[in-house]
LUMROTOR-520684 format. One record per residue: x, z, y of N, C-alpha, C in turn; residue number from 1. Coordinates in nm, 3 decimals. Layout:
<sites>
n_x_n_z_n_y_ca_x_ca_z_ca_y_c_x_c_z_c_y_num
X_Z_Y_X_Z_Y_X_Z_Y_NUM
...
</sites>
This chain:
<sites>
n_x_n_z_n_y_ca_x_ca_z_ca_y_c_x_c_z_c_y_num
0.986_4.244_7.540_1.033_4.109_7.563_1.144_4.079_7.463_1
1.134_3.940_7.402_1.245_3.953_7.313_1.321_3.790_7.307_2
1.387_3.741_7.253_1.444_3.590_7.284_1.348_3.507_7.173_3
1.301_3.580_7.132_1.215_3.509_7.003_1.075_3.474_7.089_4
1.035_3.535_7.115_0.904_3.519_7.224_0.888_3.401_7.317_5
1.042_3.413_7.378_1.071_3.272_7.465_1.072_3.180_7.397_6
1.130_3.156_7.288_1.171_3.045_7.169_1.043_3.001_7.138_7
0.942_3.068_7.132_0.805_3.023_7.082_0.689_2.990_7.167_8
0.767_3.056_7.275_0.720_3.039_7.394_0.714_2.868_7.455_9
0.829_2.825_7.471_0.898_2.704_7.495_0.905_2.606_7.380_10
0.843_2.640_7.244_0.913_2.531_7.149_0.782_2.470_7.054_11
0.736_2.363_7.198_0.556_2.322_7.193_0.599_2.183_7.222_12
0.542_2.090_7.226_0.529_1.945_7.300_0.614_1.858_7.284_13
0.652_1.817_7.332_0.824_1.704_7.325_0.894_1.753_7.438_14
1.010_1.610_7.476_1.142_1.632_7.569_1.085_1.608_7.694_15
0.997_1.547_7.702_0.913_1.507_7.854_0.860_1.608_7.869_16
0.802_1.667_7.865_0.688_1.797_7.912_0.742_1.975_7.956_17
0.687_2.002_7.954_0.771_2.144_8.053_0.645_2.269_7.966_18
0.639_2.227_7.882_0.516_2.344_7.795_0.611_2.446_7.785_19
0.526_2.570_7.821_0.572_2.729_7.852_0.636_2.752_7.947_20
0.720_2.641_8.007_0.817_2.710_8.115_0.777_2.809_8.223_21
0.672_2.756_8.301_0.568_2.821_8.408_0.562_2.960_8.309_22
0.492_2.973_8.186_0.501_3.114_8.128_0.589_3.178_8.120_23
0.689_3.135_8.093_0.830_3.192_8.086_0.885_3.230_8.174_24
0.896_3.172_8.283_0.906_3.201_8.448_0.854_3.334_8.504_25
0.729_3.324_8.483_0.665_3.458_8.555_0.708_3.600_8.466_26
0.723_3.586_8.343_0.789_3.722_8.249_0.946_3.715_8.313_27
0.985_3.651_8.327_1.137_3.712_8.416_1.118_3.772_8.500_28
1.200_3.943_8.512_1.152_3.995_8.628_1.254_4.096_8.676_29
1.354_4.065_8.559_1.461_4.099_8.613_1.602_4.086_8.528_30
1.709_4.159_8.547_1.842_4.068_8.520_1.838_4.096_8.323_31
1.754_4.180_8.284_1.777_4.212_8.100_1.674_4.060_8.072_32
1.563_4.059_8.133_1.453_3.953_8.079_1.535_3.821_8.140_33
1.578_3.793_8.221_1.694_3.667_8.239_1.820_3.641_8.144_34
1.879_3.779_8.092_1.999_3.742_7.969_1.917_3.689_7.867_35
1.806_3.714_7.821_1.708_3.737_7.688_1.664_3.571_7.668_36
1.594_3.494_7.838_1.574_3.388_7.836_1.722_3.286_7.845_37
1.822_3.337_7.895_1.968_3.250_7.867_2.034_3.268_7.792_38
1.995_3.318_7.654_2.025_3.322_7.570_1.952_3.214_7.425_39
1.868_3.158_7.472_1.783_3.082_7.400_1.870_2.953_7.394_40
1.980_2.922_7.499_2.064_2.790_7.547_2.150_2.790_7.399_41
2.158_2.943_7.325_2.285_2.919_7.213_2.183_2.850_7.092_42
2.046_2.806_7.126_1.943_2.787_6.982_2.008_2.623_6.941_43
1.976_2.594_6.856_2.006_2.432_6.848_1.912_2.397_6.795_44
1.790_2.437_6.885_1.691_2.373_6.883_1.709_2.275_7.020_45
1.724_2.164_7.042_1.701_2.068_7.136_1.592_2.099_7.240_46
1.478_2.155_7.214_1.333_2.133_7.288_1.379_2.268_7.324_47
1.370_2.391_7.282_1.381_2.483_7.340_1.568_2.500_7.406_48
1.640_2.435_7.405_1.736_2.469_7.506_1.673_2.398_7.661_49
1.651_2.277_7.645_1.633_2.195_7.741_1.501_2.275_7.821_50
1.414_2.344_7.792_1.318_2.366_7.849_1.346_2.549_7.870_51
1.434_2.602_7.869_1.536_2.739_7.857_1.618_2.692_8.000_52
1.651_2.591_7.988_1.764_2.551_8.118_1.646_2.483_8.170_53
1.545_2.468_8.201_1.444_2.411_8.298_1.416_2.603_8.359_54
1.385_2.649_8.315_1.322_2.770_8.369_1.426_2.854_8.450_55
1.601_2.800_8.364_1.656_2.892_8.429_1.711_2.816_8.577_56
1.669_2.706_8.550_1.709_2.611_8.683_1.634_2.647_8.773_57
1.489_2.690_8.769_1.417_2.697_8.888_1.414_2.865_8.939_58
1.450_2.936_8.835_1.440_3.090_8.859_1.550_3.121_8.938_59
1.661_3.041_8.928_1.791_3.060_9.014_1.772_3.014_9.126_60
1.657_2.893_9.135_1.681_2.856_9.321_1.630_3.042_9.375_61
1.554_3.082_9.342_1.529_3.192_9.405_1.636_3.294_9.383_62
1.685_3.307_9.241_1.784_3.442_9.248_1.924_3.407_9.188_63
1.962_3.316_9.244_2.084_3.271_9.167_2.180_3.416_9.142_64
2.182_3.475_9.185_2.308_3.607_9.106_2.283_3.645_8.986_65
2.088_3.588_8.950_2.114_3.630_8.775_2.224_3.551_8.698_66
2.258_3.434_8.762_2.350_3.364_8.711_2.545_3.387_8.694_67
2.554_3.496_8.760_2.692_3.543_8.804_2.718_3.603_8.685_68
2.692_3.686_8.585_2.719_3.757_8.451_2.754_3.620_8.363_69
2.667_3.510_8.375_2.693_3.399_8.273_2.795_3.278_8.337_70
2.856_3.299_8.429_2.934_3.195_8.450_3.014_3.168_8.361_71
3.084_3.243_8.316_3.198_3.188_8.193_3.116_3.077_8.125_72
3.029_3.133_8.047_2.902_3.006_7.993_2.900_2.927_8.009_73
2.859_2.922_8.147_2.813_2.819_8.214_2.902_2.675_8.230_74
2.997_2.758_8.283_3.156_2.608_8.265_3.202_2.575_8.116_75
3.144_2.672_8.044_3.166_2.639_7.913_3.072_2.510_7.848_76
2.985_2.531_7.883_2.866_2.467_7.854_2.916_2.337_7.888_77
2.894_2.312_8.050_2.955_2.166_8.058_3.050_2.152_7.973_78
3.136_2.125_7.984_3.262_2.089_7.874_3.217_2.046_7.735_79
3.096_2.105_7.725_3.021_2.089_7.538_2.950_2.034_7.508_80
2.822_2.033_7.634_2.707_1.946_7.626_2.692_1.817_7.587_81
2.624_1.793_7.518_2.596_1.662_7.486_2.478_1.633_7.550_82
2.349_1.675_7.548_2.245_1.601_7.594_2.211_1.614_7.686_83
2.124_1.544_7.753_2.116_1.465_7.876_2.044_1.568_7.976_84
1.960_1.593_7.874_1.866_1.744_7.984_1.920_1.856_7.981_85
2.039_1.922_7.922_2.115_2.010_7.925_2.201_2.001_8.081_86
2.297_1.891_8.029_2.383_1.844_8.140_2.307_1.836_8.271_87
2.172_1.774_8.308_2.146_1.759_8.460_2.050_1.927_8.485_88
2.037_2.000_8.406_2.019_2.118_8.458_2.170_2.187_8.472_89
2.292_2.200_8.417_2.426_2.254_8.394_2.454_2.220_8.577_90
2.409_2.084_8.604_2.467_2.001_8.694_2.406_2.096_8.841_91
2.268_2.153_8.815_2.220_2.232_8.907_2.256_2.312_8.928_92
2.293_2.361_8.843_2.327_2.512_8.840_2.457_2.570_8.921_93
2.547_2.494_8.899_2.726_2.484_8.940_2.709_2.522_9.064_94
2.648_2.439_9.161_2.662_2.506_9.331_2.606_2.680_9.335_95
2.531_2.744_9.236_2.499_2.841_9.239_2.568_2.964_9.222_96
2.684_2.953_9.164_2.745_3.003_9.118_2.871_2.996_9.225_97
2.974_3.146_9.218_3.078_3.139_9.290_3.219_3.077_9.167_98
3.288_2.968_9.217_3.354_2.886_9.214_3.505_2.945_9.231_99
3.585_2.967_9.145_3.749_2.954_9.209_3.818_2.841_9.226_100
3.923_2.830_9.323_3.971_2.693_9.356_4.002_2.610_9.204_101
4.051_2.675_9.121_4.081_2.584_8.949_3.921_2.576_8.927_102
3.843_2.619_8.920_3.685_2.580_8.823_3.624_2.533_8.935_103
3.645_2.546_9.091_3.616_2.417_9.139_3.656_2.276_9.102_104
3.793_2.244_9.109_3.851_2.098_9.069_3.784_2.049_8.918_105
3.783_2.187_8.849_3.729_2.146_8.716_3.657_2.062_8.687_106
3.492_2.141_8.778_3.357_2.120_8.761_3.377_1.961_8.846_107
3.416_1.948_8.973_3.392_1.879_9.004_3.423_1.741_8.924_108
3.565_1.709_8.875_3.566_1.648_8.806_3.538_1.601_8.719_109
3.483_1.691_8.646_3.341_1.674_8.518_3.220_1.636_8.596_110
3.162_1.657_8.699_3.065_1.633_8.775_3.058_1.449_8.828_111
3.219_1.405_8.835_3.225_1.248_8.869_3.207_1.211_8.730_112
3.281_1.256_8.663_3.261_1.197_8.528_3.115_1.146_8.508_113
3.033_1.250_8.531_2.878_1.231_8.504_2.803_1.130_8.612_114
2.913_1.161_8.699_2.819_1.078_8.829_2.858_0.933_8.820_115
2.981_0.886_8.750_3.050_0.769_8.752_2.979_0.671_8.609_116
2.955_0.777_8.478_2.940_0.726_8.340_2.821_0.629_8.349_117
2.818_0.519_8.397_2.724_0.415_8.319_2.633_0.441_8.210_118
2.675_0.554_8.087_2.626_0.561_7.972_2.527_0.649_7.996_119
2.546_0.759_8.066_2.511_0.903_8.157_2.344_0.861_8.161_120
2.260_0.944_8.157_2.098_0.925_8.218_2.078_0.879_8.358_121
1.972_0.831_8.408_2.012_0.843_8.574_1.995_0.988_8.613_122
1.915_1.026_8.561_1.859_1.218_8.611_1.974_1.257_8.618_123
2.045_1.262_8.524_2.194_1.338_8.511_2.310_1.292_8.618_124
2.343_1.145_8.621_2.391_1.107_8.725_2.305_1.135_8.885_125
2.200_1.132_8.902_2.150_1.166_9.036_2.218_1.371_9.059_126
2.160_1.411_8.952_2.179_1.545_8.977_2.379_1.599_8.954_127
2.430_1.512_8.925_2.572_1.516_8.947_2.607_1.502_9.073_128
2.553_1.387_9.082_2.598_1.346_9.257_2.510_1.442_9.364_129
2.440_1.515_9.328_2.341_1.644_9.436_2.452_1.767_9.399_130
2.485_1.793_9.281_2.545_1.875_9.292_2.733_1.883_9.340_131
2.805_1.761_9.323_2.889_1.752_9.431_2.881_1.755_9.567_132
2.746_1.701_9.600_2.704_1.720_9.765_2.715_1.868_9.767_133
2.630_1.937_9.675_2.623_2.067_9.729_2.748_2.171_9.740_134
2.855_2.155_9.644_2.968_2.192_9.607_3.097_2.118_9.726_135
3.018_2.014_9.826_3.162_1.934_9.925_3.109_2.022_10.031_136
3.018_2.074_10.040_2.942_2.172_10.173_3.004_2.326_10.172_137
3.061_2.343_10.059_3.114_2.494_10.032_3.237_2.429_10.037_138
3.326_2.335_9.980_3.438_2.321_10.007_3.470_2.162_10.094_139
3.479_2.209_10.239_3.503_2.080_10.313_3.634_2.031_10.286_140
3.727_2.056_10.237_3.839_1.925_10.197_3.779_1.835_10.093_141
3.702_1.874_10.055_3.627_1.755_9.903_3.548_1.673_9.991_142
3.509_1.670_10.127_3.398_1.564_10.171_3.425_1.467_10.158_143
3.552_1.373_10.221_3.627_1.263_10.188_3.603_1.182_10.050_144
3.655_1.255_9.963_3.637_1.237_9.825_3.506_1.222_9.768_145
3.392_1.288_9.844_3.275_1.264_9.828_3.196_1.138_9.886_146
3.251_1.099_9.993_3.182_0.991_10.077_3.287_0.891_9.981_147
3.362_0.859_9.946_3.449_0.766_9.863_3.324_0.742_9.736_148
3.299_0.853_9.658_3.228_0.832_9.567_3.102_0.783_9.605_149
3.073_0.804_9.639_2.915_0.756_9.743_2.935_0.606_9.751_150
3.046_0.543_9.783_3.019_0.409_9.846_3.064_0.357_9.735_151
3.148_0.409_9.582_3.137_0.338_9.468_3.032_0.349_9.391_152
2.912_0.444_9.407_2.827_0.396_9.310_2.732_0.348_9.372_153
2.730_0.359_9.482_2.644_0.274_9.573_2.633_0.110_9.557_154
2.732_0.066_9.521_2.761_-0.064_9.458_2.692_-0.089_9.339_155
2.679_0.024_9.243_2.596_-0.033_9.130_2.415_-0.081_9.175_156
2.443_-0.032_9.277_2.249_-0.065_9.328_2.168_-0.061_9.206_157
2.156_0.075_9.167_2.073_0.179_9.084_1.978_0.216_9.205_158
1.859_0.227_9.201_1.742_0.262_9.300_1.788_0.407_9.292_159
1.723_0.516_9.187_1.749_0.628_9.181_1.908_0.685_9.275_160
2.010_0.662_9.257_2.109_0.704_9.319_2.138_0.662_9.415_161
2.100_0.555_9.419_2.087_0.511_9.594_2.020_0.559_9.682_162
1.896_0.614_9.623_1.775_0.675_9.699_1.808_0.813_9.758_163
1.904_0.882_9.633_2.001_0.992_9.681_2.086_0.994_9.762_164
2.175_0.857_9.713_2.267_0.851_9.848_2.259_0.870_9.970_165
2.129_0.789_10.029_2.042_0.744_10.150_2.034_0.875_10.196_166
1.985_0.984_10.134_1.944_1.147_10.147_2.099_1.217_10.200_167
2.147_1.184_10.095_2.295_1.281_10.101_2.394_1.224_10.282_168
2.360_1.069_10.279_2.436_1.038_10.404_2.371_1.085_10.517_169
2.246_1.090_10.471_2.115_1.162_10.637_2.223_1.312_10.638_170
2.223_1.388_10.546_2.219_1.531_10.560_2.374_1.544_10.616_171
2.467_1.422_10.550_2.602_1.451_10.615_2.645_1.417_10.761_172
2.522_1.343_10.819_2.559_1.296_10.925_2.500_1.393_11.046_173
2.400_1.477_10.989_2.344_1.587_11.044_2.445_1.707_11.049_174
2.553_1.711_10.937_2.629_1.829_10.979_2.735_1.821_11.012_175
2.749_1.670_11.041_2.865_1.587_11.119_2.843_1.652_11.279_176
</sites>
């Protein structure tokens, strides 16, 4: 297995499409073949980062601790990112990861940033605002601050984030 494999693996189709990921997915099988594929994020190739952070987004709902060696990265990353499919996978990732009270306030705040920016994608803003939900559930003094944000972008009556909202207020009122 090598990072070159993945790279060629993943670097087919355009920004819409998900070519190789599913392949790439099933060759992870453990924590050396996971550094090998998160390591493809340093390429500046555009198509293969974005579709590198698609695989590692879905391989973590199942094993997020491959992600615990790369946290430094990871908060690094936000802070750097520029593009749009970088950032709303970065945006997934954050609740996965263990958090200290400073790189909590951090993230989160970079996380409104994204959730607030007008300029922002909606994907990126929807998945900002999922991932503060998920990040006010690990730290309940942020709920407040979360339902605040909720009812300001709720005002922009964006379908997409509203549609989230609608979701996020069901689930808070359930663990109300």
């Amino acid at each position: 297995m090598s990072r070159i494999l993945f790279e060629q693996l993943l670097n087919s189709g355009d920004l819409r499409g998900i070519d190789g990921v599913d392949v790439v997915i099933k060759m992870v099988q453990n924590q050396a073949d996971f550094d090998l594929l998160f390591s493809c994020l340093k390429t500046k190739n555009r198509l293969i980062v974005e579709r590198a952070a698609d695989a590692i987004e879905k391989i973590t709902r199942q094993s997020p601790d491959y992600l615990s060696k790369h946290k430094a990265t990871i908060l690094s990353y936000c802070h750097i990112a520029q593009n749009k499919e970088l950032k709303w996978h970065l945006s997934q990732l954050l609740p996965r990861i263990l958090l200290d009270n400073a790189e909590f306030r951090d993230m989160s705040q970079l996380l409104e940033q994204w959730a607030r920016d007008r300029n922002e994608s909606k994907i990126c803003r929807v998945n900002a605002l999922q991932s503060l939900f998920d990040l006010s559930q690990l730290h309940r003094k942020s709920q407040d601050h979360f339902i605040l944000l909720m009812d300001v972008l709720e005002h922009e009556d964006i379908p997409s984030l509203n549609a989230r909202i609608r979701i996020l207020r069901s689930k808070l009122q359930r663990t109300a």
